[in-house]
Residue frames as a rotation matrix with the C-alpha (Angstrom) as fourth column:
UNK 1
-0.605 -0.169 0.778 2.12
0.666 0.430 0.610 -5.76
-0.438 0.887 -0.147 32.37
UNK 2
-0.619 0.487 -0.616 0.79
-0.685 -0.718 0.120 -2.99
-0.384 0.496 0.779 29.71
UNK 3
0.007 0.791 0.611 -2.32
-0.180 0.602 -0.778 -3.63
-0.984 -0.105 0.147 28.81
UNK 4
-0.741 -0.214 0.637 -2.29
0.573 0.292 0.765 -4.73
-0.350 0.932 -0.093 24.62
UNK 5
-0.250 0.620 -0.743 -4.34
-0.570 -0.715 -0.405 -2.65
-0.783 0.322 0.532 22.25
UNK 6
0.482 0.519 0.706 -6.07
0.296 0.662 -0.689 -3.51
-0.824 0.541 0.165 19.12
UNK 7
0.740 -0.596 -0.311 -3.47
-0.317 0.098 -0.943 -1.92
0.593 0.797 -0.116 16.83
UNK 8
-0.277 -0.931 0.236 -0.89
-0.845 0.353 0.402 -4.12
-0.458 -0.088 -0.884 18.60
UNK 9
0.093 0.254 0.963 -2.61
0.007 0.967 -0.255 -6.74
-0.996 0.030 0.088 17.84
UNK 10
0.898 0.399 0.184 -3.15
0.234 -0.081 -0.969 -5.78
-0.372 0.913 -0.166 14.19
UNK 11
0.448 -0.887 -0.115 0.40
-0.808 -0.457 0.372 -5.05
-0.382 -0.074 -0.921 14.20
UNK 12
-0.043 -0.552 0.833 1.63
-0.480 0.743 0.467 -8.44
-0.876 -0.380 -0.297 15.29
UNK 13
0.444 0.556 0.703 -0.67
0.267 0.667 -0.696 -9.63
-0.855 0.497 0.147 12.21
UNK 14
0.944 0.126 -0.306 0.54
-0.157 -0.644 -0.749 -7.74
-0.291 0.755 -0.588 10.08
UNK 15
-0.249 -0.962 0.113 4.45
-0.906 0.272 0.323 -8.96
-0.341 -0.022 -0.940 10.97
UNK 16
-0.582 -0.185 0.792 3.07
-0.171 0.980 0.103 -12.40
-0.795 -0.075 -0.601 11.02
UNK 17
0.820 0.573 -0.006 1.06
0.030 -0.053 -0.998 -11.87
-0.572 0.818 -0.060 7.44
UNK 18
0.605 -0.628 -0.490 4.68
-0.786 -0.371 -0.495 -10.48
0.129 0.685 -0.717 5.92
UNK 19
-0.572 -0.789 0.226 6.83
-0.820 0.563 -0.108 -13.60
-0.042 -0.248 -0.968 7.74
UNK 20
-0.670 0.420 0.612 4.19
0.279 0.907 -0.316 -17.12
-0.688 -0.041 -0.725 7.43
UNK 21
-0.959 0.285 -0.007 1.67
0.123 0.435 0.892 -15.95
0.257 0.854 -0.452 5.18
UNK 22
-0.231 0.786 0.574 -2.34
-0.927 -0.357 0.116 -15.23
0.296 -0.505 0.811 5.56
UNK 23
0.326 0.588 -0.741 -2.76
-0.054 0.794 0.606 -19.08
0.944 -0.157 0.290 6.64
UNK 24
-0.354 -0.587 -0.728 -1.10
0.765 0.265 -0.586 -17.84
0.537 -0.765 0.355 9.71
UNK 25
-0.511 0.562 0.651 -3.46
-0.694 -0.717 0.074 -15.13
0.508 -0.414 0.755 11.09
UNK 26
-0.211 0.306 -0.928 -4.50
0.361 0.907 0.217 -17.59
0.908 -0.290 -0.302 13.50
UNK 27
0.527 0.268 0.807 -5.50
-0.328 -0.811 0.484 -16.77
0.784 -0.520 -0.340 16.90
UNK 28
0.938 -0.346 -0.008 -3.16
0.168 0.437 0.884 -18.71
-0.302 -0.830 0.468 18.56
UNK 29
0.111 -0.852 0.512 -0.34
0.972 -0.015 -0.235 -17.87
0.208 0.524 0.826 16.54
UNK 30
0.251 0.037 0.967 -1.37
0.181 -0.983 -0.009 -14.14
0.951 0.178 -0.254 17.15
UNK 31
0.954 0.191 0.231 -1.42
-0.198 -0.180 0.964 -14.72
0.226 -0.965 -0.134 21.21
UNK 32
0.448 -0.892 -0.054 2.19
0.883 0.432 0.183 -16.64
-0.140 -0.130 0.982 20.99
UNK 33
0.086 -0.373 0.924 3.43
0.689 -0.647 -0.326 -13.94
0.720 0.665 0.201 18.87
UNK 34
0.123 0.107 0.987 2.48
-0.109 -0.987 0.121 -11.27
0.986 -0.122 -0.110 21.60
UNK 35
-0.740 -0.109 -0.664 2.28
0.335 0.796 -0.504 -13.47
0.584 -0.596 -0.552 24.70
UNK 36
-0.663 0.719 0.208 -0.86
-0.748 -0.643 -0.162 -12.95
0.017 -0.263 0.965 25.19
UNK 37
-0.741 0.340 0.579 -3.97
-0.101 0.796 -0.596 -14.91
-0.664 -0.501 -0.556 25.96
UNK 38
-0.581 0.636 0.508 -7.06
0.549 -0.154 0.821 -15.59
0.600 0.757 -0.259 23.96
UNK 39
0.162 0.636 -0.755 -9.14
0.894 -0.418 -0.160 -13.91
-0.418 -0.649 -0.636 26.50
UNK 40
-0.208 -0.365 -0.907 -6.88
0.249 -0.917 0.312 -10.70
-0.946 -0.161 0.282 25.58
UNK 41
-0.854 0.031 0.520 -7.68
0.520 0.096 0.849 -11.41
-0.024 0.995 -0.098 21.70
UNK 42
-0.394 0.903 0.171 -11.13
0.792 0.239 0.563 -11.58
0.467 0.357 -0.809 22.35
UNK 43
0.060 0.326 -0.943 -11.47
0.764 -0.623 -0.167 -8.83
-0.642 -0.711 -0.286 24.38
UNK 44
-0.507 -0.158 -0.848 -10.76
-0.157 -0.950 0.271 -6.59
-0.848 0.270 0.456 20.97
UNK 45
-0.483 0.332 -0.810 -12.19
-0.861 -0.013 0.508 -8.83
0.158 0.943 0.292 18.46
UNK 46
0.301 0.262 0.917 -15.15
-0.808 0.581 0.100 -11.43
-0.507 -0.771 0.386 18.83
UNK 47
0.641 -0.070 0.764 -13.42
0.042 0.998 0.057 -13.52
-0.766 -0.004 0.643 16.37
UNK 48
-0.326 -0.945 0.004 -10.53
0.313 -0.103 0.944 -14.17
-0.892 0.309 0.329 13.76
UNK 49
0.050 0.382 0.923 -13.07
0.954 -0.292 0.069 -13.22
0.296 0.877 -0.379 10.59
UNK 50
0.865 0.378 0.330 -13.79
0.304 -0.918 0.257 -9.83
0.400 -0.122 -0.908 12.04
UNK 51
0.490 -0.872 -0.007 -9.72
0.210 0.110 0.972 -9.77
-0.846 -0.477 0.237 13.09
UNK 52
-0.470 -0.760 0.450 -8.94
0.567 0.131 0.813 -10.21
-0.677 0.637 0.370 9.59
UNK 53
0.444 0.655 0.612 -11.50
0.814 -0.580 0.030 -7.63
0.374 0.485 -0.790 8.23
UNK 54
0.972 -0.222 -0.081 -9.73
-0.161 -0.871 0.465 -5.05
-0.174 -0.439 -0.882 10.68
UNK 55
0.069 -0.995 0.078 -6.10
0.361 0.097 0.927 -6.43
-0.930 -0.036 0.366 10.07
UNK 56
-0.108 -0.053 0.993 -6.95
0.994 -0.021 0.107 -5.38
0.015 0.998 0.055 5.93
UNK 57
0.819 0.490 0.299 -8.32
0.438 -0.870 0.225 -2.14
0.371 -0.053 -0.927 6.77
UNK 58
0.683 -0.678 -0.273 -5.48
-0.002 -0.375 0.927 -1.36
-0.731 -0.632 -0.257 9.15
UNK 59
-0.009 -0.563 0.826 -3.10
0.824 0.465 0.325 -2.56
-0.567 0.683 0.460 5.84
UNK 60
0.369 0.098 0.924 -5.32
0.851 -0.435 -0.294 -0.33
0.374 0.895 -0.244 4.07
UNK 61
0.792 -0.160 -0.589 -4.21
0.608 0.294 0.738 2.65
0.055 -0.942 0.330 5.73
UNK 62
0.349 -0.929 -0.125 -1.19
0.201 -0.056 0.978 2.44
-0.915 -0.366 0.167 6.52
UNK 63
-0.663 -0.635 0.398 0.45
0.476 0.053 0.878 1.48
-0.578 0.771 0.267 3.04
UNK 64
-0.210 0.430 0.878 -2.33
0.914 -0.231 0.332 3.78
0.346 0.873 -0.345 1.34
UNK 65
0.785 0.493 0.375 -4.20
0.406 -0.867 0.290 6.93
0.468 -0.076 -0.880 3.28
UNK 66
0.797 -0.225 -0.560 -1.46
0.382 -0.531 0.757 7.51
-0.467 -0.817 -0.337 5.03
UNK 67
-0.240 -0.848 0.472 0.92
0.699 0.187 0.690 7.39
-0.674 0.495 0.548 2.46
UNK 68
-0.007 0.490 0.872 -1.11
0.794 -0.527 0.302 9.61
0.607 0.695 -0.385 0.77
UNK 69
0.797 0.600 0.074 -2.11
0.478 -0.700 0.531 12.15
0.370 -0.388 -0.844 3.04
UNK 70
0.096 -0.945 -0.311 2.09
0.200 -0.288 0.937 12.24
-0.975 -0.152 0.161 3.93
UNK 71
-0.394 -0.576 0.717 2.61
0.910 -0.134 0.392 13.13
-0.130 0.806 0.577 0.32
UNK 72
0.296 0.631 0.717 -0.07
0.836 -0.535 0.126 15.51
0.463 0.562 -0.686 0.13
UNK 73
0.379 -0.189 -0.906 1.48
0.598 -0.697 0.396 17.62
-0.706 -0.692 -0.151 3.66
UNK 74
0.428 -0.566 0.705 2.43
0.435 -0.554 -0.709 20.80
0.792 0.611 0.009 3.20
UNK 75
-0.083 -0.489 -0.868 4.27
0.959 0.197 -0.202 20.64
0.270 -0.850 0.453 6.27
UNK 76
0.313 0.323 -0.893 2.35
0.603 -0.794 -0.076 24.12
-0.734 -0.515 -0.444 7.60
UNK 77
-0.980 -0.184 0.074 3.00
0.182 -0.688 0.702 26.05
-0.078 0.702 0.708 4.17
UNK 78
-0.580 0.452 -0.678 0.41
-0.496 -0.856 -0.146 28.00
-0.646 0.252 0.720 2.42
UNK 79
0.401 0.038 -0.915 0.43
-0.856 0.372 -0.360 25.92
0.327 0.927 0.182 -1.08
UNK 80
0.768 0.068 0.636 -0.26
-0.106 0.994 0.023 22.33
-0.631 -0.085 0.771 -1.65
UNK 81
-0.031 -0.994 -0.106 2.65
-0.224 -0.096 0.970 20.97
-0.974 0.053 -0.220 -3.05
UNK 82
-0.067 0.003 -0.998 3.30
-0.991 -0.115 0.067 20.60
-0.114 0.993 0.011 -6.71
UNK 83
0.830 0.553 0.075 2.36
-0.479 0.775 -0.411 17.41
-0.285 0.305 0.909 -8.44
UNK 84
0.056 -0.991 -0.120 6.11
-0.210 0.106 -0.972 16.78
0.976 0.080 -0.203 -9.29
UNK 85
-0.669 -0.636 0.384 7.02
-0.614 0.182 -0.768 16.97
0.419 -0.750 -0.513 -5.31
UNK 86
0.251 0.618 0.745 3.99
-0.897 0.438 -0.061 14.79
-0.364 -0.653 0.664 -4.29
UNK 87
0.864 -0.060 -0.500 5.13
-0.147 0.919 -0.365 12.17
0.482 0.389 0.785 -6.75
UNK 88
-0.123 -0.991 0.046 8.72
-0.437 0.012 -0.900 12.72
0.891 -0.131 -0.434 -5.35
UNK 89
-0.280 0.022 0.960 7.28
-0.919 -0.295 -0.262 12.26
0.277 -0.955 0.103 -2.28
UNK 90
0.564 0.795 -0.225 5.10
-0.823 0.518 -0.232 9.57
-0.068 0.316 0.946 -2.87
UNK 91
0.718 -0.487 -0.498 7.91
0.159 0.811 -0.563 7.17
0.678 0.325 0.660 -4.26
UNK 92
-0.611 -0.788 -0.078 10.65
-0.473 0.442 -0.762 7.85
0.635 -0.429 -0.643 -1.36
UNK 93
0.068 0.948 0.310 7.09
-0.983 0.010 0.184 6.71
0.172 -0.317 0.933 0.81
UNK 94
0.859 0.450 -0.243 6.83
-0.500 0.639 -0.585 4.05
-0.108 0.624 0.774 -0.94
UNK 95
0.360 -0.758 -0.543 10.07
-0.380 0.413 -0.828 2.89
0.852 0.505 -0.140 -1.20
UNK 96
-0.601 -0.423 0.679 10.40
-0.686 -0.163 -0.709 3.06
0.410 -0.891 -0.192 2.90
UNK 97
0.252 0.888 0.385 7.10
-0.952 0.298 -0.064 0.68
-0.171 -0.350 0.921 3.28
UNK 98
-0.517 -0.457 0.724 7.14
-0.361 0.883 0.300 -2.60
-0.776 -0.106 -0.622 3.74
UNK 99
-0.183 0.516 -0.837 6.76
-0.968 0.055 0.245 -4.58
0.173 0.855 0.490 0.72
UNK 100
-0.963 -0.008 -0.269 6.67
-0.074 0.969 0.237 -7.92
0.258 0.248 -0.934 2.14
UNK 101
-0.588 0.801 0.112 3.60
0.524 0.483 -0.701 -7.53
-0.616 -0.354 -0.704 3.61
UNK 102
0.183 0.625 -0.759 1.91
-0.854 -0.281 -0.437 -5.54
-0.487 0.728 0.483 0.45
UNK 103
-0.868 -0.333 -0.369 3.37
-0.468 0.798 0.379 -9.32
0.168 0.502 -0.849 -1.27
UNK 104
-0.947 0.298 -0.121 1.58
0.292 0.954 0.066 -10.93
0.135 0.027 -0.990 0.92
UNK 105
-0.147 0.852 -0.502 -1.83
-0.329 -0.520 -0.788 -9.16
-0.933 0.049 0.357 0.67
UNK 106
0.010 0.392 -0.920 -1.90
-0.997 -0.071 -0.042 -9.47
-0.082 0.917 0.390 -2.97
UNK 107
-0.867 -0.181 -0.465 -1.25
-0.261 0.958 0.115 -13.06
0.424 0.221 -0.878 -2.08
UNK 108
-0.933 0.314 0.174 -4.21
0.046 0.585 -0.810 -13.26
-0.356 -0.748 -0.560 -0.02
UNK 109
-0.183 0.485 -0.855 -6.26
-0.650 -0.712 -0.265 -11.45
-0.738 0.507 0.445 -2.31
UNK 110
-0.675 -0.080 -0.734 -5.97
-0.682 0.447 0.579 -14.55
0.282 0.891 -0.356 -4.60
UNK 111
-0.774 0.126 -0.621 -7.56
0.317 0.925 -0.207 -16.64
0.548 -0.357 -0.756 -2.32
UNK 112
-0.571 0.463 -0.678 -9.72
0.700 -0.156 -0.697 -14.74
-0.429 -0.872 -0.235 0.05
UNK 113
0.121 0.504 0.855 -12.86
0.811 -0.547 0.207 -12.70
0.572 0.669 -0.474 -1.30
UNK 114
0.656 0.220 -0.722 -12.30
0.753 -0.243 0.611 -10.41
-0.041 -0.945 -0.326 1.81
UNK 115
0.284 -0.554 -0.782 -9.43
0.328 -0.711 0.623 -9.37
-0.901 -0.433 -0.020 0.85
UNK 116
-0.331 -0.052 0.942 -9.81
0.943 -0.059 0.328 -9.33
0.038 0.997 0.069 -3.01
UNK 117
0.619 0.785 0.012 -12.48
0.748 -0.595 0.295 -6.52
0.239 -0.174 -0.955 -2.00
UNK 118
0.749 -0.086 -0.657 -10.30
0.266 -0.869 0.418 -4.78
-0.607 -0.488 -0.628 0.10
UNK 119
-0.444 -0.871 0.210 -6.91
0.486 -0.038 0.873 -5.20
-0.753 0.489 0.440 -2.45
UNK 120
-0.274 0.264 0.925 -9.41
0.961 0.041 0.273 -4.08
0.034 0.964 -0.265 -5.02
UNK 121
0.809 0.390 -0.440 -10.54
0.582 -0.636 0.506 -0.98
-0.083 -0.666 -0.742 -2.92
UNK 122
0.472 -0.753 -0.457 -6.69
0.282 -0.363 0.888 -0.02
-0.835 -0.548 0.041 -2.71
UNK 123
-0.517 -0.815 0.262 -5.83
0.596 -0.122 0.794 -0.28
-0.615 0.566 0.549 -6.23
UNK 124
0.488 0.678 0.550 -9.03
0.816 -0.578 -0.013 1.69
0.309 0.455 -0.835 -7.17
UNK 125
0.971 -0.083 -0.226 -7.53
0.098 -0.720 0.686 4.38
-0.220 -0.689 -0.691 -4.59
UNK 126
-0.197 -0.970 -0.141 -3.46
0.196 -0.180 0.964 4.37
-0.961 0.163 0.226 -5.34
UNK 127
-0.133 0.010 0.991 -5.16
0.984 0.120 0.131 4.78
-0.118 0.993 -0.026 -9.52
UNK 128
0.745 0.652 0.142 -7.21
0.655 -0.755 0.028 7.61
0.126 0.072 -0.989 -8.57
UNK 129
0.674 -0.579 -0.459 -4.29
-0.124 -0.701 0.702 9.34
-0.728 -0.417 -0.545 -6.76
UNK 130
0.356 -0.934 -0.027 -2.22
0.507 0.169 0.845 8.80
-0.785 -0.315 0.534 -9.59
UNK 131
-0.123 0.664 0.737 -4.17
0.973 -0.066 0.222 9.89
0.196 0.745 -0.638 -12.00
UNK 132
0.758 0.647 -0.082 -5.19
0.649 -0.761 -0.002 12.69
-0.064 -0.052 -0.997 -10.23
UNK 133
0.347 -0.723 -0.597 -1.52
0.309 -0.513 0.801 13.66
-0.885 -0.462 0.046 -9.79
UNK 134
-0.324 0.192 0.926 -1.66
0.808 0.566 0.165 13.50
-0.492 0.802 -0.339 -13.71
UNK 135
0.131 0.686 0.716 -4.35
0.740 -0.548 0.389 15.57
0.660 0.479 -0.579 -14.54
UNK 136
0.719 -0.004 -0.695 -2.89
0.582 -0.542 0.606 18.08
-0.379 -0.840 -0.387 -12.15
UNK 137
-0.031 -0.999 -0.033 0.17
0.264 -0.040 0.964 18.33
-0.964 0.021 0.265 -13.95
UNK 138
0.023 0.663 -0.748 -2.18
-0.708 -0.517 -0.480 19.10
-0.705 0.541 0.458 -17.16
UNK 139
-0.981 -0.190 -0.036 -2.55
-0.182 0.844 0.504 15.69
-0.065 0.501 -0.863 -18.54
UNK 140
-0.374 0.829 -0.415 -5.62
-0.737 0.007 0.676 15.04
0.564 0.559 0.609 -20.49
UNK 141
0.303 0.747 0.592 -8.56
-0.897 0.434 -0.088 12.69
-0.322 -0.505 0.801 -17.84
UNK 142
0.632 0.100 -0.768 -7.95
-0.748 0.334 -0.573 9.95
0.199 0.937 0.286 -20.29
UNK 143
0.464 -0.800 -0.381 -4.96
-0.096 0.383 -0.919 9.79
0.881 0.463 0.100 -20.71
UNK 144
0.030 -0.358 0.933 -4.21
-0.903 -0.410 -0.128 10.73
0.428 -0.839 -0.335 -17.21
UNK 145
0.076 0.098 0.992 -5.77
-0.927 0.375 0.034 7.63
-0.369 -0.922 0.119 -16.04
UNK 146
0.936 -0.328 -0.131 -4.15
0.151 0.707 -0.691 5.03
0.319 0.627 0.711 -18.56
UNK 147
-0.078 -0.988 0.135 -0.51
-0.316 -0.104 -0.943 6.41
0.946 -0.116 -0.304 -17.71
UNK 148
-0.359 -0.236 0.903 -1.50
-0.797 -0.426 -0.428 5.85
0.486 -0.873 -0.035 -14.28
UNK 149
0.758 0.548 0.354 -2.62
-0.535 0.832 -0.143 2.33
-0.373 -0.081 0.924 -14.54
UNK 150
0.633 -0.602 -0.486 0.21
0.244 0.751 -0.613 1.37
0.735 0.270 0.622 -16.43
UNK 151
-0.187 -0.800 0.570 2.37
-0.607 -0.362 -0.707 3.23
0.772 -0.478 -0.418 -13.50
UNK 152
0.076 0.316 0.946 0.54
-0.991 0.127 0.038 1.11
-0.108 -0.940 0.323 -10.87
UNK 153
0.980 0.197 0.022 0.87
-0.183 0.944 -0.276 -1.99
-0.075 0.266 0.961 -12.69
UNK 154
0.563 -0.744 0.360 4.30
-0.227 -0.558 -0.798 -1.08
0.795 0.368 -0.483 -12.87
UNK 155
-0.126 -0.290 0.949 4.66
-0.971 -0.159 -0.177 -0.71
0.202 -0.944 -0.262 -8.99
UNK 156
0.601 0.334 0.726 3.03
-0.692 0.671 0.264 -4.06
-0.399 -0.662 0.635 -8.49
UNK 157
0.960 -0.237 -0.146 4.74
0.116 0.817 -0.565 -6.21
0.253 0.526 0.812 -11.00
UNK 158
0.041 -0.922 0.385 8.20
-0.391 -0.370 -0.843 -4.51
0.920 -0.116 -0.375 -9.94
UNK 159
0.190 -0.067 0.980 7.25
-0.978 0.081 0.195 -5.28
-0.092 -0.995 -0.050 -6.20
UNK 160
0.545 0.488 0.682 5.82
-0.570 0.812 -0.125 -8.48
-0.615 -0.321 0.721 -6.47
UNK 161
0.815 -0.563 0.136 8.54
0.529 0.627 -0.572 -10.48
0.237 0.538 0.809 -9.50
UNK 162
0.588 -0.724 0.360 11.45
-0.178 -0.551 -0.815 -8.10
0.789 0.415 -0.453 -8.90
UNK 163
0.845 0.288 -0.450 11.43
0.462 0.030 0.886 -8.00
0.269 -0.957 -0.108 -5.26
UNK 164
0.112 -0.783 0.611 13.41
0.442 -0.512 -0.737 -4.97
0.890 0.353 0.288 -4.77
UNK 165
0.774 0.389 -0.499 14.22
0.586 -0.140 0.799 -4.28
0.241 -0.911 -0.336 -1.31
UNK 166
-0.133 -0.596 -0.792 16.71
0.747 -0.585 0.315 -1.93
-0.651 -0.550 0.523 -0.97
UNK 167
0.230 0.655 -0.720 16.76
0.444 -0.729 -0.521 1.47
-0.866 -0.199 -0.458 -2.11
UNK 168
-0.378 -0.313 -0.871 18.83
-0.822 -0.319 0.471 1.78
-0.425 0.895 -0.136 -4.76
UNK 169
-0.841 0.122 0.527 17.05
0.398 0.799 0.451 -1.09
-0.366 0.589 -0.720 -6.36
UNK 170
0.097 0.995 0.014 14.05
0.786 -0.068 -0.614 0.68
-0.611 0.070 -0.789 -6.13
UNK 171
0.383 -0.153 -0.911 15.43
-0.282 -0.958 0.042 4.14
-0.880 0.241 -0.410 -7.39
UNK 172
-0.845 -0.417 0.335 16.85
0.059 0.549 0.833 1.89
-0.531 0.724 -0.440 -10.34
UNK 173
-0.561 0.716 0.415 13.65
0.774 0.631 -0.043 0.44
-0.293 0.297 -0.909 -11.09
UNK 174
0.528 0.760 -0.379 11.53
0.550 -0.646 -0.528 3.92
-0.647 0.070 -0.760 -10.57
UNK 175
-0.012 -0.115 -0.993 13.85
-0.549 -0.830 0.103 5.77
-0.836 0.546 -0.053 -13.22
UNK 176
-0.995 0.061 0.082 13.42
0.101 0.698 0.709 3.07
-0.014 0.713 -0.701 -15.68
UNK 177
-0.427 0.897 0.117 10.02
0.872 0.443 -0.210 3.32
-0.240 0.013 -0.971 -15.06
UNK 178
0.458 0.174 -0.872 9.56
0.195 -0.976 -0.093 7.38
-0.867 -0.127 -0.481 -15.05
UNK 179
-0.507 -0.308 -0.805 11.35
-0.206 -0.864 0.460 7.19
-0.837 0.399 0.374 -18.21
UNK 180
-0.815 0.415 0.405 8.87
0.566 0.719 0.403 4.94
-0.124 0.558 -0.820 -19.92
UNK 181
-0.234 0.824 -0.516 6.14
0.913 0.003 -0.409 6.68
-0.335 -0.567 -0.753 -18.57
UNK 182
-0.228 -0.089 -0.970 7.45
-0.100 -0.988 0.114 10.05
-0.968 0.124 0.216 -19.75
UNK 183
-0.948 -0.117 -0.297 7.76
-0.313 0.161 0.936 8.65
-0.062 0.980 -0.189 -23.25
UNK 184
-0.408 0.891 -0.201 3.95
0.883 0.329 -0.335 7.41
-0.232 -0.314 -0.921 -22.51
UNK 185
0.133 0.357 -0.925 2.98
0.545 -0.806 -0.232 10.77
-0.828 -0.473 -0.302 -21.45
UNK 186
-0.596 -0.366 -0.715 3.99
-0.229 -0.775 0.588 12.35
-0.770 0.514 0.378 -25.17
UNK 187
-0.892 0.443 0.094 2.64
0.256 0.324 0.911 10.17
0.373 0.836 -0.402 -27.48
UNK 188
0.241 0.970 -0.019 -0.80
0.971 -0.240 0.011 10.74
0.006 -0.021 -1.000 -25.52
UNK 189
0.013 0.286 -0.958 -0.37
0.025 -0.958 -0.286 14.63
-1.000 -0.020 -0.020 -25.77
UNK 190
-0.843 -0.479 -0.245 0.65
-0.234 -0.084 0.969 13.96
-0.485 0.874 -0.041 -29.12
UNK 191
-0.607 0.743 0.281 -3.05
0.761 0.442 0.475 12.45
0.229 0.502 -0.834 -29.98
């Protein structure tokens, strides 16, 4: 039998966060899931608080630094891509990622200061980067980082009331939304 790691484990959680909900991050629910023992839990974490501190972080991540840091590749070029192809990039990303379990974060986030902190942490970090993609593109600080709040508020409210799982729902949703945004994006040069 292979021995289990601690991002399987944070895996499993992470399935069983998107399918039951955070009142299921249980450690017995995690060992079933994997068929594993609690010994085998505890042997990576001494307990389900400090489980679910590393199961958010691992969230964070995934659906954020990495997602970032894959838009930002210039896949061994010279030149960082253009602020245009990182957004391009950015949203097919984003469209590939699971959203049930970014749902259910923002559900736990209602309920859990732990993970308010860390949900707050993420949407400080997905602003900044959108913003910055913004004020790259020669949008005024400002304004950059208003258009780029309402674009994130955007993403969530599309994710989280629309629920738009397939791709052409999403590619629906993001040109409806890219052409708001453009029409955004004038009136503030326009001031």
């Amino acid at each position: 039998m292979t021995q289990t790691s601690a991002d399987d484990w944070l895996d499993a959680g992470l399935v069983l966060l998107r399918d039951r909900g955070h009142d299921a991050l249980t450690i017995d629910a995690l060992c079933r899931a994997l068929g594993r023992t609690k010994g085998s839990f505890y042997h990576h974490f001494p307990d389900v608080s400090v489980f679910h501190d590393a199961l958010l972080r691992h969230w964070e991540k995934r659906s954020t630094a990495d997602l970032i840091a894959l838009a930002d590749d210039d896949a061994g070029g010279d030149a960082r891509p253009s602020p245009a192809e990182r957004r391009a990039r950015l949203h097919a990303l984003v469209r590939s990622h699971a959203s049930g379990v970014e749902r259910a974060v923002q559900a736990w986030a209602l309920r859990a200061p732990v993970a308010k902190r860390v949900r707050a942490r993420v949407d400080a970090r997905r602003i900044a980067y959108l913003a910055d993609l913004r004020r790259s593109a020669g949008v005024a600080p400002a304004a950059a980082e208003r258009l780029a709040q309402i674009e994130y508020a955007a993403f969530l409210g599309g994710m989280l009331v629309f629920d738009l799982p397939s791709a052409d729902g999403w590619k629906a949703f993001e040109k409806a939304n890219a052409l708001l945004l453009r029409a955004l994006e004038a009136v503030e040069r326009a001031r």
